[in-house]
CHARMM-style PDB file with segment names, atoms N, HN, CA, C and O in Angstrom:
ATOM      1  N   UNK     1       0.845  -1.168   0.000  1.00  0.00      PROA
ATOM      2  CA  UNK     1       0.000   0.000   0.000  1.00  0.00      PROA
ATOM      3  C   UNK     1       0.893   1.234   0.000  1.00  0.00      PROA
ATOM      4  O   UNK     1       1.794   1.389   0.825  1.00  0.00      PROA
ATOM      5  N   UNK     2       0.497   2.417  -1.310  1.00  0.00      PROA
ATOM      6  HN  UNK     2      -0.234   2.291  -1.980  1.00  0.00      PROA
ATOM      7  CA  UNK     2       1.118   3.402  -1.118  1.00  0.00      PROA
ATOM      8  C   UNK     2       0.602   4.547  -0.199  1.00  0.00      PROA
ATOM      9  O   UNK     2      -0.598   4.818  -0.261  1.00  0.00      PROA
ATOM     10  N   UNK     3       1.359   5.200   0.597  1.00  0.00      PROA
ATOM     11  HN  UNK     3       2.333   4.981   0.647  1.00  0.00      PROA
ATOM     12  CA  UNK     3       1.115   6.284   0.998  1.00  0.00      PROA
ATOM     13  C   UNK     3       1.652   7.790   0.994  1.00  0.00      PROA
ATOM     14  O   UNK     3       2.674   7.662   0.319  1.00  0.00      PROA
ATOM     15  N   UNK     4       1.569   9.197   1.360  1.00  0.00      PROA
ATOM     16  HN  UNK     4       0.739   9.300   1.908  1.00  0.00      PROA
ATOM     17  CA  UNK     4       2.020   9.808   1.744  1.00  0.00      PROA
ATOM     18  C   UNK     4       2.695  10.471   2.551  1.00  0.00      PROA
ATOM     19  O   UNK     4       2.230  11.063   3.525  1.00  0.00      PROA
ATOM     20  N   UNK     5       3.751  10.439   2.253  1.00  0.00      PROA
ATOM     21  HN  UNK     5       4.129   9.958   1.462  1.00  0.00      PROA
ATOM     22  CA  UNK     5       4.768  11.306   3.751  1.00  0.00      PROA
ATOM     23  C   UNK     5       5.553  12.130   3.233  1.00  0.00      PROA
ATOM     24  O   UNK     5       6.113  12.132   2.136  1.00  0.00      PROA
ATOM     25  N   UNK     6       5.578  13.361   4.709  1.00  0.00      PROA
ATOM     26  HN  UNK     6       5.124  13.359   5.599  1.00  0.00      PROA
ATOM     27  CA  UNK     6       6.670  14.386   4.571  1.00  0.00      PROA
ATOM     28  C   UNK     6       8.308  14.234   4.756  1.00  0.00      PROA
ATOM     29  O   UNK     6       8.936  14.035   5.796  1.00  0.00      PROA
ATOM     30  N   UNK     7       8.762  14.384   3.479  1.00  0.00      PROA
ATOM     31  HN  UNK     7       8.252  14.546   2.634  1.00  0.00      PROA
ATOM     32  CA  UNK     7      10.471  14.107   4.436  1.00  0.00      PROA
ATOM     33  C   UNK     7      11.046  14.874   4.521  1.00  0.00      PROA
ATOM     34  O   UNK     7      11.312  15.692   3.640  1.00  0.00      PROA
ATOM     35  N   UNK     8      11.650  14.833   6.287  1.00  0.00      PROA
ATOM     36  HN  UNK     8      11.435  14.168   7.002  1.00  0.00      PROA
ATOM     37  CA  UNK     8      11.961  16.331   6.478  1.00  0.00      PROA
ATOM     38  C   UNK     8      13.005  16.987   5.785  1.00  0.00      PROA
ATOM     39  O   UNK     8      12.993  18.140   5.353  1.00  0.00      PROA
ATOM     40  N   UNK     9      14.207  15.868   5.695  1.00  0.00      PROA
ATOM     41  HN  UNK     9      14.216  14.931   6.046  1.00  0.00      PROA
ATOM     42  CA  UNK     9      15.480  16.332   4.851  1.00  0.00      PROA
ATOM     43  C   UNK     9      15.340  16.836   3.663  1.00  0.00      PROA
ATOM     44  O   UNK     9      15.945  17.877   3.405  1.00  0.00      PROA
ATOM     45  N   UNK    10      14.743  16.386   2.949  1.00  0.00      PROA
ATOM     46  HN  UNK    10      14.251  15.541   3.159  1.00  0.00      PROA
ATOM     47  CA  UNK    10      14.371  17.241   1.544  1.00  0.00      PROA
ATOM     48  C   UNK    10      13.361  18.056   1.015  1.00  0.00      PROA
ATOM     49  O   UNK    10      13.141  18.645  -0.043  1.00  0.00      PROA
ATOM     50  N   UNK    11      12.498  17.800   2.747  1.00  0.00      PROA
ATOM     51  HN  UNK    11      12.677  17.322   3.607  1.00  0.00      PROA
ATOM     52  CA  UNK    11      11.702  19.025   2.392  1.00  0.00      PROA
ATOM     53  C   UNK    11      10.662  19.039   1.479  1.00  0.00      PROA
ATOM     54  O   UNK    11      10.324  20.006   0.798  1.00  0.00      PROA
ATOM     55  N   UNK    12      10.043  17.663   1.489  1.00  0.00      PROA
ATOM     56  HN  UNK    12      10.319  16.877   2.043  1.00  0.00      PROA
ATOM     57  CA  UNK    12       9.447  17.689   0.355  1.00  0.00      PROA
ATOM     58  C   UNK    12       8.083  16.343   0.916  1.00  0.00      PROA
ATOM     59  O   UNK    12       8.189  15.441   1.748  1.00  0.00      PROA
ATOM     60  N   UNK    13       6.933  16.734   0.062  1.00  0.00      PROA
ATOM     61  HN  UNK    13       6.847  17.466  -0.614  1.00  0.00      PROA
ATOM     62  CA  UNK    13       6.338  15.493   0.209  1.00  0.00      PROA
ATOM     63  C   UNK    13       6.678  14.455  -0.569  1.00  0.00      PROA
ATOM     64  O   UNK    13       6.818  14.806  -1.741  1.00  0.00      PROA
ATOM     65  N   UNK    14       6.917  12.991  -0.323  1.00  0.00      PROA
ATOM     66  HN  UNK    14       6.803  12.706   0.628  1.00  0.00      PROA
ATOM     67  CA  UNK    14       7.084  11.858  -1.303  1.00  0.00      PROA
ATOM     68  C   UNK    14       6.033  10.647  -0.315  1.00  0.00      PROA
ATOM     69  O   UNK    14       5.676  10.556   0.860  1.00  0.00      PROA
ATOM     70  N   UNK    15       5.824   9.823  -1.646  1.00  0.00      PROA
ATOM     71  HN  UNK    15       6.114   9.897  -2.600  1.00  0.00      PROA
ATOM     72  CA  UNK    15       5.043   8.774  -1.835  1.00  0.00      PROA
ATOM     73  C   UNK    15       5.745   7.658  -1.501  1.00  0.00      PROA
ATOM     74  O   UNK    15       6.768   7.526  -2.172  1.00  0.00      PROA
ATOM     75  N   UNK    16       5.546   6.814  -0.699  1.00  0.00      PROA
ATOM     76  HN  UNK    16       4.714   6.921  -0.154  1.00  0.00      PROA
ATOM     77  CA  UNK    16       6.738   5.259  -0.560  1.00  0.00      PROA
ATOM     78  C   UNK    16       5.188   4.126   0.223  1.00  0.00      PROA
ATOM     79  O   UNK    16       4.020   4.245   0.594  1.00  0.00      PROA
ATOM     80  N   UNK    17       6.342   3.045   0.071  1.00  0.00      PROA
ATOM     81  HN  UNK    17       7.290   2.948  -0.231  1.00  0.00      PROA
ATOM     82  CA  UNK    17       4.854   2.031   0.574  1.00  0.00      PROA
ATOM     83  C   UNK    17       5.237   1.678   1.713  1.00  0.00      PROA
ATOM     84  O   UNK    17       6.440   1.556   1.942  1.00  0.00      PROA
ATOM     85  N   UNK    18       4.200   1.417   2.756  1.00  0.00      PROA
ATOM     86  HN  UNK    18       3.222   1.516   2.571  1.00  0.00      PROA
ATOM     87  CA  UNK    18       3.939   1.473   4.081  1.00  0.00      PROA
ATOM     88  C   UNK    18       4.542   0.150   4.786  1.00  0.00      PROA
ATOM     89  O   UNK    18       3.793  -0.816   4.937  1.00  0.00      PROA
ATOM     90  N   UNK    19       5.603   0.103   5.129  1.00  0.00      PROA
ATOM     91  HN  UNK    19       6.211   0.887   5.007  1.00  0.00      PROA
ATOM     92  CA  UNK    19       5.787  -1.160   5.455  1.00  0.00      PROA
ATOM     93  C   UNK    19       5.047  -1.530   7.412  1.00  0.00      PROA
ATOM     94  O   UNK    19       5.214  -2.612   7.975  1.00  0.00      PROA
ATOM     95  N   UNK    20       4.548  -0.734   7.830  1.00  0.00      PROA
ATOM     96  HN  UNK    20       4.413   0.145   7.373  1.00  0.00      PROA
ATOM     97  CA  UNK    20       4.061  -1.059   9.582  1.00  0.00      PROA
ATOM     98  C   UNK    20       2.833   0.437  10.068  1.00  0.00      PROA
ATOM     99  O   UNK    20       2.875   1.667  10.100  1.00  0.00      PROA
ATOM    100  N   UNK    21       1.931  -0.581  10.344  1.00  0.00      PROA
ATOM    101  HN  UNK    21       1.896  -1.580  10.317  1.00  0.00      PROA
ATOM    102  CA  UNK    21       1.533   0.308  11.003  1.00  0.00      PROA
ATOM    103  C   UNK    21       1.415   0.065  12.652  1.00  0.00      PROA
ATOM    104  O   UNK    21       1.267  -0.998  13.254  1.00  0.00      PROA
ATOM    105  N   UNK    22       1.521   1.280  13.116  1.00  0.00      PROA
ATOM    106  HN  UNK    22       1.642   2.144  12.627  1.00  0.00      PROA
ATOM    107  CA  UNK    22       1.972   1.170  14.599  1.00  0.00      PROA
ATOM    108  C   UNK    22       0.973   2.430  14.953  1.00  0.00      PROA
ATOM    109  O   UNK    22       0.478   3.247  14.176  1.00  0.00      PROA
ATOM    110  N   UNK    23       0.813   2.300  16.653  1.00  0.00      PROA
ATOM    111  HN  UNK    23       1.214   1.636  17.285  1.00  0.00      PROA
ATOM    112  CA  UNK    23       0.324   3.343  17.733  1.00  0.00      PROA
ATOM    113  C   UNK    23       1.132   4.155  18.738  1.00  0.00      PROA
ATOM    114  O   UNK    23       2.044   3.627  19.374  1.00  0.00      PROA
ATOM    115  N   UNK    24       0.947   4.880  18.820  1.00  0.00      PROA
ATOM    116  HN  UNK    24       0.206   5.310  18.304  1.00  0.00      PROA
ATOM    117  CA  UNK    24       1.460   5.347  19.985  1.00  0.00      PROA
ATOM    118  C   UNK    24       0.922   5.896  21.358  1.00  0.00      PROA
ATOM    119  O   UNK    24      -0.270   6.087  21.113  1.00  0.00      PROA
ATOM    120  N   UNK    25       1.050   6.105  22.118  1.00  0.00      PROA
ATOM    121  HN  UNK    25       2.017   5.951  22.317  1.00  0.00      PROA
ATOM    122  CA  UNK    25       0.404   6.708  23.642  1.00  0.00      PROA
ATOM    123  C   UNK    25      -0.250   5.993  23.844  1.00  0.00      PROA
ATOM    124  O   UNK    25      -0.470   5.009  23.138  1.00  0.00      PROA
ATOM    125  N   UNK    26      -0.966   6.372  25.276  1.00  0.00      PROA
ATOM    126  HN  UNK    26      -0.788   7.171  25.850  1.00  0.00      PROA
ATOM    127  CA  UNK    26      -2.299   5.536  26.085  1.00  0.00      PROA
ATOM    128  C   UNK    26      -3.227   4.925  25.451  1.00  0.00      PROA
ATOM    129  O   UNK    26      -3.182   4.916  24.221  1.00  0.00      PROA
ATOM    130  N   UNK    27      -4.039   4.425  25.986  1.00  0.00      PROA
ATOM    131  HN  UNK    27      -4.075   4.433  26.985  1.00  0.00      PROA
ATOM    132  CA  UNK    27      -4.909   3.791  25.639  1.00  0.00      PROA
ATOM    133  C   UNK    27      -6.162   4.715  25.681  1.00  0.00      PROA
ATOM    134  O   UNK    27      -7.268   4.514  25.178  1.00  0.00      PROA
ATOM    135  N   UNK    28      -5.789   5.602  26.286  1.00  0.00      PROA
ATOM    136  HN  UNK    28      -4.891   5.765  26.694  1.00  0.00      PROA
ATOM    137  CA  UNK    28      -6.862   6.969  26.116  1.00  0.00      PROA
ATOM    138  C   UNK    28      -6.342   8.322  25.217  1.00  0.00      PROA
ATOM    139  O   UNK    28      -7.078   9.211  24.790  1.00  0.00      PROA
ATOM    140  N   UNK    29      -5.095   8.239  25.077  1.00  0.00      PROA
ATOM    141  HN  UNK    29      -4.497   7.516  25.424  1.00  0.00      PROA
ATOM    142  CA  UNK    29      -4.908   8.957  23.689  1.00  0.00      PROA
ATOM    143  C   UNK    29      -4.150   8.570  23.091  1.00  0.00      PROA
ATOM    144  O   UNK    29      -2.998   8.986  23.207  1.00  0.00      PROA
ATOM    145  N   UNK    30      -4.505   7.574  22.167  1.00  0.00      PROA
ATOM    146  HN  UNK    30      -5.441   7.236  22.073  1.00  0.00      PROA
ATOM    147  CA  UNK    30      -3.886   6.769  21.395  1.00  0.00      PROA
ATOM    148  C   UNK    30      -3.806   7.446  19.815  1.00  0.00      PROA
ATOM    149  O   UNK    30      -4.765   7.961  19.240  1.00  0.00      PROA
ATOM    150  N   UNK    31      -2.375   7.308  19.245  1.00  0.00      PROA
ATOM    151  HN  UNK    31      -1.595   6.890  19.711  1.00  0.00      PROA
ATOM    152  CA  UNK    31      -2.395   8.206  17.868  1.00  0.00      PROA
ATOM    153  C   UNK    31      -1.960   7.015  17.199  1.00  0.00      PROA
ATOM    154  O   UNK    31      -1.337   6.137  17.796  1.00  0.00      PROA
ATOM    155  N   UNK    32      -2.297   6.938  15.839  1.00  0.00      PROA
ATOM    156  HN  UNK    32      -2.803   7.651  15.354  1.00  0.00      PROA
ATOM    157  CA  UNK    32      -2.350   6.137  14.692  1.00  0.00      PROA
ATOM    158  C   UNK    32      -1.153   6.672  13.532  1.00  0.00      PROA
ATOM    159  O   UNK    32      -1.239   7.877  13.296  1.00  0.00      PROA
ATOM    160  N   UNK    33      -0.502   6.234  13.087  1.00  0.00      PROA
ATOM    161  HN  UNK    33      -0.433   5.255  13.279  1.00  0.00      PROA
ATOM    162  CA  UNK    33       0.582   6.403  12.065  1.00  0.00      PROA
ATOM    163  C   UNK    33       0.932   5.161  11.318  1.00  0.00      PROA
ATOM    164  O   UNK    33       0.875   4.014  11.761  1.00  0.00      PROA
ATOM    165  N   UNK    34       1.375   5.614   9.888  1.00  0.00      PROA
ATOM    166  HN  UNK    34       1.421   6.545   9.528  1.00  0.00      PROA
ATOM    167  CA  UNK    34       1.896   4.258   9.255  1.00  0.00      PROA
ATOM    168  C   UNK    34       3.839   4.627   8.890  1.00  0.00      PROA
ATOM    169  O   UNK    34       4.202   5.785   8.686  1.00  0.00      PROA
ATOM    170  N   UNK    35       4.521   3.825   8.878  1.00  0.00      PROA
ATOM    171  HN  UNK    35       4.226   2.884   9.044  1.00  0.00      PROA
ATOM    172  CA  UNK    35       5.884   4.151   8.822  1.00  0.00      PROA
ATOM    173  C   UNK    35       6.209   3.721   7.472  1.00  0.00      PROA
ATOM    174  O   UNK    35       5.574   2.868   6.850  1.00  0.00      PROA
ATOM    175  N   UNK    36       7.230   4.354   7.046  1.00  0.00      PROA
ATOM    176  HN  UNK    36       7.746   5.047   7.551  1.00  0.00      PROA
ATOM    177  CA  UNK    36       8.021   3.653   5.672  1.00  0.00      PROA
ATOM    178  C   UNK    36       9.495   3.834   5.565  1.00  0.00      PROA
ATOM    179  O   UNK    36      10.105   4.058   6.611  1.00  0.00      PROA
ATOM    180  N   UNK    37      10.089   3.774   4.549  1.00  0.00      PROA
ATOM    181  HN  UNK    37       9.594   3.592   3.699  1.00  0.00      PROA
ATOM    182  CA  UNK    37      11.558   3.776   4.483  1.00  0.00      PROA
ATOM    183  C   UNK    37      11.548   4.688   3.164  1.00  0.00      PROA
ATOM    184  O   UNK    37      10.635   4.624   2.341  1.00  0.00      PROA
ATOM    185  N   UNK    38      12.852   5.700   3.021  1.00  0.00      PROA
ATOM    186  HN  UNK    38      13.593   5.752   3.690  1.00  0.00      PROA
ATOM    187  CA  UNK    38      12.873   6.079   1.567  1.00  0.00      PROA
ATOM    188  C   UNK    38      14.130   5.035   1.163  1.00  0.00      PROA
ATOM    189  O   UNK    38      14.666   4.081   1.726  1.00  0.00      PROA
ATOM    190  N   UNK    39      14.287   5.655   0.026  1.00  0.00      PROA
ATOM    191  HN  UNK    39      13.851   6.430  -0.432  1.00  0.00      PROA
ATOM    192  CA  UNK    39      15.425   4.845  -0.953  1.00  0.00      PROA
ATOM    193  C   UNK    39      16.555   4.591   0.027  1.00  0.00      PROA
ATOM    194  O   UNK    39      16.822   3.452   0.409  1.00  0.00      PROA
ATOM    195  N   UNK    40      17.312   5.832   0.488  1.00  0.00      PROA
ATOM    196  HN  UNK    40      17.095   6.758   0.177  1.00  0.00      PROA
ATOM    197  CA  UNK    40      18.647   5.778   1.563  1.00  0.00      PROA
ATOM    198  C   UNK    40      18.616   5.055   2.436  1.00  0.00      PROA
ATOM    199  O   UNK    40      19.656   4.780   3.035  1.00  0.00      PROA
ATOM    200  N   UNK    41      17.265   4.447   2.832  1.00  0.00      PROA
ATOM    201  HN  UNK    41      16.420   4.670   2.345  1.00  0.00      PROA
ATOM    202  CA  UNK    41      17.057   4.017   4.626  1.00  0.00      PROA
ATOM    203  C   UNK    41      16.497   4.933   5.873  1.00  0.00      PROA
ATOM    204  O   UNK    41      16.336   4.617   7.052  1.00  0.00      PROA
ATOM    205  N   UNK    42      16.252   6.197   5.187  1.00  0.00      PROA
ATOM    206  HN  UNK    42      16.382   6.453   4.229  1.00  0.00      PROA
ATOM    207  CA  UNK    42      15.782   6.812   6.447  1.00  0.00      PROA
ATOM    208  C   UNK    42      14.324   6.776   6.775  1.00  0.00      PROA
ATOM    209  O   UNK    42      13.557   6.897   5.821  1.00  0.00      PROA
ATOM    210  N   UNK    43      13.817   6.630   7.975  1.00  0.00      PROA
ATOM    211  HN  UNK    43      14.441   6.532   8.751  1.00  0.00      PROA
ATOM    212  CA  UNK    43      12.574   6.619   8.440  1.00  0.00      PROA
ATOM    213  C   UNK    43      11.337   7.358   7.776  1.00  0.00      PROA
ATOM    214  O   UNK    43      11.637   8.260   6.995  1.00  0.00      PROA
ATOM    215  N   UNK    44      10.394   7.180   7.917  1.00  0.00      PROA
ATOM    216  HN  UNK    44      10.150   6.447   8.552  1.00  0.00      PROA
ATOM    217  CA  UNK    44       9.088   8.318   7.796  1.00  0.00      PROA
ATOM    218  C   UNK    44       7.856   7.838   8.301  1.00  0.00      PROA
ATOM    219  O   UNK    44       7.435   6.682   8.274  1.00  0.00      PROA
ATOM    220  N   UNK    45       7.381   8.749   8.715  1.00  0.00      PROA
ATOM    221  HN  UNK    45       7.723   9.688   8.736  1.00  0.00      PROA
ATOM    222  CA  UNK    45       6.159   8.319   9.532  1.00  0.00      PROA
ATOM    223  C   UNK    45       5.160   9.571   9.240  1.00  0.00      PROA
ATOM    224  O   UNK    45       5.542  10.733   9.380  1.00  0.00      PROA
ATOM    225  N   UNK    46       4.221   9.327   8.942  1.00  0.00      PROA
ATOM    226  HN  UNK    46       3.910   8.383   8.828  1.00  0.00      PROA
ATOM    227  CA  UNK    46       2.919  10.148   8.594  1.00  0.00      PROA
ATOM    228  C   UNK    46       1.516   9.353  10.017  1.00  0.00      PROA
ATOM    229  O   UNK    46       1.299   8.151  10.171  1.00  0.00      PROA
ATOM    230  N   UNK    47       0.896  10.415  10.734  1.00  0.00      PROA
ATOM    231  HN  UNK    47       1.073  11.392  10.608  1.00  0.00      PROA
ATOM    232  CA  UNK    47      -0.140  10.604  11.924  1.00  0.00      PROA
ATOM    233  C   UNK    47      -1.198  10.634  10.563  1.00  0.00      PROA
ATOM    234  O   UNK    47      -1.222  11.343   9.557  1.00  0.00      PROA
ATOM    235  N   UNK    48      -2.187   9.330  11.125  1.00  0.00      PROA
ATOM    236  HN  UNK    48      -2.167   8.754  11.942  1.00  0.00      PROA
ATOM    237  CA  UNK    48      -3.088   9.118  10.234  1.00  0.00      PROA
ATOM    238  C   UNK    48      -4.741   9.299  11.431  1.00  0.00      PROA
ATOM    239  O   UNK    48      -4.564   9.553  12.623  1.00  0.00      PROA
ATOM    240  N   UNK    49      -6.018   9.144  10.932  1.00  0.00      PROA
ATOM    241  HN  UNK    49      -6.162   8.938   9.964  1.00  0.00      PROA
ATOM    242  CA  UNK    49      -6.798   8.757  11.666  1.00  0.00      PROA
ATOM    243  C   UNK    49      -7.131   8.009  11.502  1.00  0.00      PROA
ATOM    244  O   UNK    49      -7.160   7.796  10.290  1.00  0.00      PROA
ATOM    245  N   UNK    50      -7.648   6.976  12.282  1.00  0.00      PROA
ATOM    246  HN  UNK    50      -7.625   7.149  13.267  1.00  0.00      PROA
ATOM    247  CA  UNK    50      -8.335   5.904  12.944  1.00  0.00      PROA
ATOM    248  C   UNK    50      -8.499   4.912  12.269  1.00  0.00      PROA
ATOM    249  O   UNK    50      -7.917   3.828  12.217  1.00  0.00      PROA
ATOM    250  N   UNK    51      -9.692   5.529  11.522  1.00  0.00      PROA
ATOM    251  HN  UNK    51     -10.165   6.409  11.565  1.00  0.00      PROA
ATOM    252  CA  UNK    51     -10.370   4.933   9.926  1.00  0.00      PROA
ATOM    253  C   UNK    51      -9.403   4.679   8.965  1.00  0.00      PROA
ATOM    254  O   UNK    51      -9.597   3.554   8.503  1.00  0.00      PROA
ATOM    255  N   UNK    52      -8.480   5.208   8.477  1.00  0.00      PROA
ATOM    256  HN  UNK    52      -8.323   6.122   8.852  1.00  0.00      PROA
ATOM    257  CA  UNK    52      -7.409   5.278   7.340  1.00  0.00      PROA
ATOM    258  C   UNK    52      -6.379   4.401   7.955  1.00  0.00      PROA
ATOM    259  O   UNK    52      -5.747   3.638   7.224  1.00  0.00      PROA
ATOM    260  N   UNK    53      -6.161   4.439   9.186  1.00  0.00      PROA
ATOM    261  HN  UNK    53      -6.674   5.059   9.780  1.00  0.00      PROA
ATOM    262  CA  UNK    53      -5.325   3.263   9.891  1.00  0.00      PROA
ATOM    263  C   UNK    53      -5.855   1.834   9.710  1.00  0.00      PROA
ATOM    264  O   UNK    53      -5.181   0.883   9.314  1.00  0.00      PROA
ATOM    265  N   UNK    54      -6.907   1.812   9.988  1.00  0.00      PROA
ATOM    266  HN  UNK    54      -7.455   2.584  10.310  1.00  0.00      PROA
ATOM    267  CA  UNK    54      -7.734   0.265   9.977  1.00  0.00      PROA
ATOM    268  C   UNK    54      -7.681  -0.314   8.861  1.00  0.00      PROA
ATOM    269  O   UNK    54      -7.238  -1.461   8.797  1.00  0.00      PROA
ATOM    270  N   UNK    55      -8.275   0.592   7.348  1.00  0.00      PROA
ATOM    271  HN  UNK    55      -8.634   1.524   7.400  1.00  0.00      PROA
ATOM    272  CA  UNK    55      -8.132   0.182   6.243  1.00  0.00      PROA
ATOM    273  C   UNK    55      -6.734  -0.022   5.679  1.00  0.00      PROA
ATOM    274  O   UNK    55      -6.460  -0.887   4.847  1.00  0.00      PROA
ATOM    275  N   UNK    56      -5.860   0.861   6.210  1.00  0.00      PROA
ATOM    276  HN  UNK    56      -6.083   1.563   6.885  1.00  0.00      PROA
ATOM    277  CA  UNK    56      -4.430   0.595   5.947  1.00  0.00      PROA
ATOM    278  C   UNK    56      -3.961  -1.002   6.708  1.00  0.00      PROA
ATOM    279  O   UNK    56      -3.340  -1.973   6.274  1.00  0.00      PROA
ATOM    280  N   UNK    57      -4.388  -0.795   7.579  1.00  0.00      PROA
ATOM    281  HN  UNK    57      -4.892  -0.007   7.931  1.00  0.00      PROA
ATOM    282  CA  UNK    57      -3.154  -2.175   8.705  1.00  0.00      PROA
ATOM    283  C   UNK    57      -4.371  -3.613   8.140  1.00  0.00      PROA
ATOM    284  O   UNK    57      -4.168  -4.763   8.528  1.00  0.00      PROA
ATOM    285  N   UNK    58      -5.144  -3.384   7.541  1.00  0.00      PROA
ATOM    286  HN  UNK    58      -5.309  -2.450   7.225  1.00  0.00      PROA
ATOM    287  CA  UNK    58      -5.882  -4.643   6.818  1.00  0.00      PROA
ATOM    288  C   UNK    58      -5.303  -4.883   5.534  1.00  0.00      PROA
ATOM    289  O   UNK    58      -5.001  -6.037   5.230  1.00  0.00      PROA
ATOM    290  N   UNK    59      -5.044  -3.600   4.463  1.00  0.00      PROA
ATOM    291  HN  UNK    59      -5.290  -2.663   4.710  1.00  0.00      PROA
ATOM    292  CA  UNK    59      -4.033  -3.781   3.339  1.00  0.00      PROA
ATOM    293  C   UNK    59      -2.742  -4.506   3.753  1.00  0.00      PROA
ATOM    294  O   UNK    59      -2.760  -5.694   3.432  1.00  0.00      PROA
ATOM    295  N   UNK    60      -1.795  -4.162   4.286  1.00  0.00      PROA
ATOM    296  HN  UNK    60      -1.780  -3.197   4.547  1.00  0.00      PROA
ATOM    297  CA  UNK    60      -0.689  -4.083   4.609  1.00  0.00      PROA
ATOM    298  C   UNK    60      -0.561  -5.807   5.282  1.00  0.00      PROA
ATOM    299  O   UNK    60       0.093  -6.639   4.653  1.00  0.00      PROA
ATOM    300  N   UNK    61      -0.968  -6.022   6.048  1.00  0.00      PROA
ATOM    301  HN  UNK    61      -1.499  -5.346   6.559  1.00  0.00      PROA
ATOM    302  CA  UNK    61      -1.040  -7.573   6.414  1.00  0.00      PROA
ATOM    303  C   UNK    61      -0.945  -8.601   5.096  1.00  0.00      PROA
ATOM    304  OT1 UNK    61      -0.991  -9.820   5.260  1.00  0.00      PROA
TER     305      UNK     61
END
């Protein structure tokens, strides 16, 4: 699954495919994100909601 993310180093938005989706915080404020890698290896992570998480982490499996 492709998605969108900002990368900060270049400053730019790019497109890469989602390899994890993960949560973060409590269980009472819990935030949703999907992670990827660019070409070099460096991280990216785009804060998704809820809904777009679910349908994502069902693709992605």
């Amino acid at each position: 699954m492709k998605h969108s993310f900002y990368d900060v180093k270049a400053k730019a938005k790019v497109t890469a495919d989602v390899i994890a989706c993960v949560t973060f915080g409590d269980a009472g404020r819990k935030r949703y994100a999907f992670k990827a890698k660019t070409a070099d290896g460096r991280s990216l992570t785009a804060f998704v909601g809820k809904d777009v998480w679910e349908k994502g982490k069902a693709q992605v499996k």
